[in-house]
C-alpha positions as CSV (number, residue, x, y, z in Angstrom):
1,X,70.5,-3.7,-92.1
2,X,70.9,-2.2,-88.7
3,X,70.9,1.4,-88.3
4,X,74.5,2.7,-87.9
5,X,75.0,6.1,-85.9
6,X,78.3,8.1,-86.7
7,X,79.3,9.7,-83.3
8,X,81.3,13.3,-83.8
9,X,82.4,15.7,-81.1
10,X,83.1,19.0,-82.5
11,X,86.1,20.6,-80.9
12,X,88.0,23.7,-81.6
13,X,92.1,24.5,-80.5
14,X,91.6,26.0,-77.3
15,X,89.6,23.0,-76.0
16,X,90.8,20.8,-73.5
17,X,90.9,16.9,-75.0
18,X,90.0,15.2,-71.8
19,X,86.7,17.7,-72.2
20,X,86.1,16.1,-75.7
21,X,87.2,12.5,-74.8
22,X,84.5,12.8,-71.6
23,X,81.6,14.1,-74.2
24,X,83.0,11.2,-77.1
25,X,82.1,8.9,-74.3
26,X,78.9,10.1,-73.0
27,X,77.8,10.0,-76.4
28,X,78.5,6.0,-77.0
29,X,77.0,5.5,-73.7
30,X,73.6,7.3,-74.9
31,X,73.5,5.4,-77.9
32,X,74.5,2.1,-76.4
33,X,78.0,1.6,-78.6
34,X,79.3,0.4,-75.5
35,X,76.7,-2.2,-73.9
36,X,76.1,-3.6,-78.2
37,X,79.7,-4.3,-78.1
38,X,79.8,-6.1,-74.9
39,X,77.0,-8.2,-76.3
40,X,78.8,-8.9,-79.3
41,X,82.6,-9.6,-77.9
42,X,81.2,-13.4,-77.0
43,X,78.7,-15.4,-78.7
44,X,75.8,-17.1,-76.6
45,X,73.9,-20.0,-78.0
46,X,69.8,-19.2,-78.6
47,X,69.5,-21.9,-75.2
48,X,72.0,-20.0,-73.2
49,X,70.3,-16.9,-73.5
50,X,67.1,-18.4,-72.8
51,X,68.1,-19.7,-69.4
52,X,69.7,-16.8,-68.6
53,X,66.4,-15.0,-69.3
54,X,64.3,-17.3,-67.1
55,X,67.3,-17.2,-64.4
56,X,66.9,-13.5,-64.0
57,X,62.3,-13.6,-63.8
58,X,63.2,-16.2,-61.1
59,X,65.6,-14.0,-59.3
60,X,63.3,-11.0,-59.7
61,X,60.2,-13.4,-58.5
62,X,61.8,-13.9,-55.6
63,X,62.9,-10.3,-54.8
64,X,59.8,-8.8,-55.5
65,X,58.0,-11.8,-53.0
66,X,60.5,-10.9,-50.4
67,X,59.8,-7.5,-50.7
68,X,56.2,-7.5,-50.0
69,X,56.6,-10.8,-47.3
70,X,58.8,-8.2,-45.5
71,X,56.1,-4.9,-45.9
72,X,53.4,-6.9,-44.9
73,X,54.1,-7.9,-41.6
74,X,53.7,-3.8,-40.5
């Protein structure tokens, strides 16, 4: 079983709910609500992800190469 966080924001009558409703999402985006939900909305096949993964090494592979091909030459 996953771990489940309950997210509050304590407020009182004389504070401002755009205040609370910034903090309410600050809070989701420390915890990673937001990004976990995003994941979740579509399902990827096991192989999907795996390209993906390999996809992205490639690209920063070639990044980091080009970085230091573009140093070097000083």
């Amino acid at each position: 079983m996953k771990n489940t966080v309950t997210i509050t924001v304590d407020i009182e009558e004389t504070d401002n709910i755009n205040w609370a409703l910034k903090k309410f999402r600050r809070q989701c985006e420390s915890y990673g609500v937001i990004k976990e939900y995003r994941k979740r909305q579509a399902y990827k096949k096991p192989s999907v992800k795996l390209k993906e993964k390999r996809e992205a090494a490639a690209k920063r592979k070639k990044k980091e190469s080009s970085r230091r091909y573009r140093y070097s030459k000083i």
